[in-house]
C-alpha positions in Angstrom: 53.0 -20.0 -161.4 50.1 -21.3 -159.4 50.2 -18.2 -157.3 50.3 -15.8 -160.1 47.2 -18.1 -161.6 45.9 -17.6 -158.0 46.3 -14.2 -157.9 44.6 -13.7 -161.8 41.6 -15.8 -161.1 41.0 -13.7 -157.7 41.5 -10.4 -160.2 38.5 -12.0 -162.3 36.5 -12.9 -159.4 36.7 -9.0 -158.4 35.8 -7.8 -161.6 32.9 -9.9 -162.2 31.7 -9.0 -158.7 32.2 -5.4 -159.2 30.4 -5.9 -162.5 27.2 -7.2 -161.0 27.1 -4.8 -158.7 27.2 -2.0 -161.1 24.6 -3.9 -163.2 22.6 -3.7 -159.7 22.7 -0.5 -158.9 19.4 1.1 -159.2 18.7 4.2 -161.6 18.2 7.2 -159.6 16.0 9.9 -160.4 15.8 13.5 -159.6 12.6 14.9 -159.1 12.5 18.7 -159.2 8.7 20.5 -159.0 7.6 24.2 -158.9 6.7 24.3 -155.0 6.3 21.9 -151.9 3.6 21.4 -150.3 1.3 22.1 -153.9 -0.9 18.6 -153.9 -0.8 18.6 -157.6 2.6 17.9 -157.2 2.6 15.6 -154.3 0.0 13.7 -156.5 2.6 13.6 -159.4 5.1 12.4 -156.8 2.5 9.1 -156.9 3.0 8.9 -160.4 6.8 8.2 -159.5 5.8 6.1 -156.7 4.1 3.3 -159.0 6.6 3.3 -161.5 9.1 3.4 -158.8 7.6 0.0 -157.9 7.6 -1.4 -161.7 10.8 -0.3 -162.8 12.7 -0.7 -159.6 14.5 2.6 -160.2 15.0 5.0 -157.0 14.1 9.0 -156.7 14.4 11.9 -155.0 12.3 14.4 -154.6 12.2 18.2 -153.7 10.6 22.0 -154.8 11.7 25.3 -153.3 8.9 26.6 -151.0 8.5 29.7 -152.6 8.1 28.7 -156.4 11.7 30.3 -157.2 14.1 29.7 -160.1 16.7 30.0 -158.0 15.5 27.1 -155.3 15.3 25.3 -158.0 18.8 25.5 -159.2 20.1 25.5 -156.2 18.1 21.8 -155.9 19.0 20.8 -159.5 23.1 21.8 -158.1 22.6 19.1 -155.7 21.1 16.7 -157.6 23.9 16.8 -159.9 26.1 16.5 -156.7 24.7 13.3 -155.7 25.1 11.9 -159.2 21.4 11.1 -160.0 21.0 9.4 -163.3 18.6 11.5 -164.7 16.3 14.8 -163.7 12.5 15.3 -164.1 11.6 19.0 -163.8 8.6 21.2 -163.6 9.9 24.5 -164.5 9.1 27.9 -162.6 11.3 29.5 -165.4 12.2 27.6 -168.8 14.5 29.5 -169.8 16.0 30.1 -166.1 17.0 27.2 -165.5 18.4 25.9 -168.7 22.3 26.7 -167.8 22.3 24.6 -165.1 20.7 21.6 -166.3 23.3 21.9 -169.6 25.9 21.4 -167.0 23.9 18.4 -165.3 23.9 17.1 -168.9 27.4 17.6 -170.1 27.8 15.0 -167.1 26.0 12.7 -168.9 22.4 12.6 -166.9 19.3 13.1 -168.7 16.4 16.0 -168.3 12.9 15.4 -168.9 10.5 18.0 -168.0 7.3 17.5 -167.2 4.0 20.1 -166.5 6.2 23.1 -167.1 8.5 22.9 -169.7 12.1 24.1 -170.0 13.6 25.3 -173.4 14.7 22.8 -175.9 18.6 23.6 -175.1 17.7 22.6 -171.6 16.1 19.2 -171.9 16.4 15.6 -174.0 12.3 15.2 -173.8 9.2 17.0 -172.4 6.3 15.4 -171.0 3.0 17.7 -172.0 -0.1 16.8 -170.2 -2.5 17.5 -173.0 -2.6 19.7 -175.8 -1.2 23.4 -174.7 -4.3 24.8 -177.3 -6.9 22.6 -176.2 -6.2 23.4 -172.7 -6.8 27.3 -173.0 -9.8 26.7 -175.6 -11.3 24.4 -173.3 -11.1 27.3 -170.2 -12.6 30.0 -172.4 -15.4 27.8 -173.5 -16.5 27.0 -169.9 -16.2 30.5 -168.9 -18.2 31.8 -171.7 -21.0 29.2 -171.6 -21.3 30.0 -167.7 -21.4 33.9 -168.2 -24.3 33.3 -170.9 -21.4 34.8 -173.5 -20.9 38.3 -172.5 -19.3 40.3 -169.7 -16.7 41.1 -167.7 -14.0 38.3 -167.2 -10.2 38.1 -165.8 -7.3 35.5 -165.4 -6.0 34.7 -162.0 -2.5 32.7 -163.2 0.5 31.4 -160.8 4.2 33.2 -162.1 4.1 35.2 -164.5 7.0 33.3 -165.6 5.8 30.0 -166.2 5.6 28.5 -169.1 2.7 26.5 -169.1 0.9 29.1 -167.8 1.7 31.5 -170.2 1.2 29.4 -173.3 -2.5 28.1 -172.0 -3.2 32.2 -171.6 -1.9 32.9 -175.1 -4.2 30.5 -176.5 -6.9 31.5 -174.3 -6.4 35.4 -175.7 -6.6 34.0 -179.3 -9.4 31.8 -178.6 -11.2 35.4 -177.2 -10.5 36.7 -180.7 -13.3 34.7 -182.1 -16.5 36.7 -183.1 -18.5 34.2 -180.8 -16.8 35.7 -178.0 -17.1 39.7 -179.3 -19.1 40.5 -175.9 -16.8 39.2 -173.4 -14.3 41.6 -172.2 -10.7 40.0 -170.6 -9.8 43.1 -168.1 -6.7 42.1 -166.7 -4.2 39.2 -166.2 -3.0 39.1 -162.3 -0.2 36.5 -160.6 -0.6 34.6 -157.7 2.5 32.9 -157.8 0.6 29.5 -156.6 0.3 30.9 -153.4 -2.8 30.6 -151.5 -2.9 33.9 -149.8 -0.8 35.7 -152.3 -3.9 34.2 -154.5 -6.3 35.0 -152.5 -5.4 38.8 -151.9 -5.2 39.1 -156.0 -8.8 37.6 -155.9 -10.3 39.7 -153.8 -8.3 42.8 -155.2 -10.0 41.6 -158.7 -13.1 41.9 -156.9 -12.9 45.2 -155.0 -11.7 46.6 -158.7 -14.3 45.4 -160.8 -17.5 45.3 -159.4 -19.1 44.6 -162.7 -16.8 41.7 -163.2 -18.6 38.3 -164.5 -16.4 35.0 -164.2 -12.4 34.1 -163.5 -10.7 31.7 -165.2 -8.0 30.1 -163.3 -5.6 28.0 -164.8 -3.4 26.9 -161.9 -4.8 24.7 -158.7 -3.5 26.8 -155.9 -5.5 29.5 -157.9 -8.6 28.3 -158.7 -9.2 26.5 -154.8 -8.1 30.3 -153.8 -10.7 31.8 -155.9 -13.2 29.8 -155.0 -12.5 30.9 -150.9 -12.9 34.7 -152.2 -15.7 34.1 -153.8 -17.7 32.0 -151.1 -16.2 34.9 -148.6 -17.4 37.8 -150.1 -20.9 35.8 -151.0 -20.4 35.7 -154.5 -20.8 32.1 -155.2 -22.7 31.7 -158.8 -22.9 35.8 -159.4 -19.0 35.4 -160.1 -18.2 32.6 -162.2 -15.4 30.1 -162.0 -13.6 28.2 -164.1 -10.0 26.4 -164.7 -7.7 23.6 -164.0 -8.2 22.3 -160.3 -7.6 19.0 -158.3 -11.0 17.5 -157.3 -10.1 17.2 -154.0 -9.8 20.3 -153.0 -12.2 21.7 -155.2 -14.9 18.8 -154.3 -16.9 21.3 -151.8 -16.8 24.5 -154.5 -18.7 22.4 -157.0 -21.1 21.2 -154.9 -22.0 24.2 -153.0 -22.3 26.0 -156.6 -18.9 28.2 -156.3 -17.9 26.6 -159.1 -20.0 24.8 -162.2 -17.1 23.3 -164.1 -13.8 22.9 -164.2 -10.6 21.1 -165.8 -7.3 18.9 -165.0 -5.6 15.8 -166.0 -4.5 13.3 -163.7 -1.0 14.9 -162.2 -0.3 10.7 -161.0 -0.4 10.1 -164.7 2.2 12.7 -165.5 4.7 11.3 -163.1 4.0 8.5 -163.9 4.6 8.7 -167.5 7.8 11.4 -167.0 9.4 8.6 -164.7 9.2 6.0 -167.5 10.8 8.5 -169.6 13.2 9.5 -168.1 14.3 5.5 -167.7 13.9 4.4 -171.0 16.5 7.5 -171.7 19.1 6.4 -169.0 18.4 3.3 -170.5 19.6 4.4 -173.8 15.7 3.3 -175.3 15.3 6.4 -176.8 17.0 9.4 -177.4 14.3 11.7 -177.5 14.5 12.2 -181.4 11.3 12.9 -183.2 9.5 9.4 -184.0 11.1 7.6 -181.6 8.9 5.1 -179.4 8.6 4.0 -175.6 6.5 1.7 -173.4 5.2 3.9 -170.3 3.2 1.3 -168.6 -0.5 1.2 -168.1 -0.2 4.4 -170.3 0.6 2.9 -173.1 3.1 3.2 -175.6 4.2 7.1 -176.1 5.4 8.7 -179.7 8.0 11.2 -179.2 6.7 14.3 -181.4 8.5 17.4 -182.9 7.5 20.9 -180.2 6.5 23.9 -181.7 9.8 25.4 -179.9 12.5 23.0 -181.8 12.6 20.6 -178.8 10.6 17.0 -178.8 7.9 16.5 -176.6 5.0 13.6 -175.8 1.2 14.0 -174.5 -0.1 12.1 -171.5 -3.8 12.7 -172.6 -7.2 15.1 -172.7 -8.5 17.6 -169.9 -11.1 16.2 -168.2 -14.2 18.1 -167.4 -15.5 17.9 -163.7 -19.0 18.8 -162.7 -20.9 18.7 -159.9 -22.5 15.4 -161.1 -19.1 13.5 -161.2 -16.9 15.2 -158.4 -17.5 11.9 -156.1 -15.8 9.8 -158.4 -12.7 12.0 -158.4 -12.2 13.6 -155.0 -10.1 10.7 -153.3 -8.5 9.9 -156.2 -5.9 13.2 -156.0 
């Protein structure tokens, strides 16, 4: 009797061990981005960092080195191997991707996208930086207040898959529609797959084919610091115009020099930041990611989940900022 008692208490003793080291085992967190070595995304991996360090949760991190779908399934494959918790994604493809993150969440982990979306089916929440139609408004305004309102003007974008990308230039081409913008012409629409060369030759072929051409918008940051090198090369600075969403740290020197006059971004340490608290509160069980629901993301605040215009949920991490030569030292050792 006492050795059967013996042998039940030890039995308990076991469980409740086991139980508080399941209780302890960190949340783990799959980070998948668009490209390594891009330092907007090795700023969002800060954003990950410093909730890392509140939260006590653990990532990984990785991107395919040539802005691929397919890297990134094959990354999202191992993820889902290891048995991560949950998976924050910026998208090359939304809808390419989708398959394989269903099967990461018929096992149970969560998806949150973050800067590039992926399609409702795809996803429990995405994390928008701003305002998709603000963004592209915001681009066409600074173009056409640099160009004086009339001219010759392309788009140098990243894939011509990406979401993001493609939803700012849609907005952009409706903003064009406007009868304040009837003198500007938008000649063409070319992909440097956030590439720095690859950006660079589509920069300069923009330039060798349009000699009359009168300002770029550039709505990716491997593009716009690209754009700016072909048009300080070719001695073009302030003759073409340039305009879009780049990190002040690489685009510190193109401001001052005149390359550039203005330009946009939102802090990519904020996204991660706020797609990492996400994705916890949803391991968590928190939040769902239904429409109305609710969830503390730090020093960010507390973040609504709203309805997406494509069926899915989504919440914003704030505005575009504008930065000028006059306030590019504040910014260019922050990211």
């Amino acid at each position: 009797m006492k050795r059967a008692l013996s042998l039940i208490l030890a039995l308990i003793l076991m469980l409740s061990l086991a139980s508080v080291v399941m209780a302890e085992k960190p949340i783990n967190i799959g980070v998948v981005y668009k490209q390594t070595g891009n330092p907007f995304f090795e700023a969002g991996v800060r954003g990950f960092e410093e909730a890392k360090g509140e939260l006590g949760f653990e990532f990984i991190h990785n991107g395919p080195a040539d802005s691929s779908n397919e890297g990134q399934i094959q990354i999202i494959e191992g993820y889902i191997q290891q048995g991560v918790d949950a998976i924050a994604i910026s998208a090359n493809d939304a809808a390419g991707v989708v398959s394989v993150l269903q099967t990461a969440m018929d096992q149970g982990i969560k998806v949150v996208s973050w800067d590039s979306k992926v399609e409702p089916e795809g996803r429990n929440l995405n994390i928008d930086p701003s305002v998709a139609e603000n963004i592209g408004r915001v681009q066409v305004e600074e173009i056409a207040k640099q160009i004086g309102g009339e001219g010759q003007i392309a788009i140098l974008s990243a894939g011509a898959t990406m979401d993001n990308q493609n939803t700012w230039i849609k907005y952009m081409q409706e903003e064009l529609k406007k009868p304040e913008y009837a003198k500007i012409e938008l000649v063409t629409i070319v992909y440097g797959d956030d590439l720095t060369d690859k950006s660079i030759q589509e920069m300069q072929g923009l330039i060798n084919s349009y000699p009359e051409l009168k300002g770029v918008i550039s709505p990716t940051t491997v593009g716009i610091a690209a754009a700016a090198v072909a048009i300080k090369d070719n001695g073009l600075s302030g003759k073409i115009k340039l305009t879009g969403l780049g990190l002040p740290s690489e685009m510190a020197e193109y401001l001052k020099d005149g390359t550039c006059e203005g330009m946009y971004l939102w802090n990519p340490i904020d996204l991660g930041y706020t797609a990492a608290y996400a994705a916890v509160a949803l391991v968590k069980g928190e939040i769902t990611g239904a429409v109305g629901e609710k969830f503390a993301a730090g020093r960010m605040g507390e973040k609504e989940i709203m309805e997406a215009a494509d069926g899915g949920t989504f919440t914003l991490v704030g505005d575009p900022f504008r930065f000028t030569p006059d306030n590019i030292d504040d910014w260019k050792d922050v990211y």
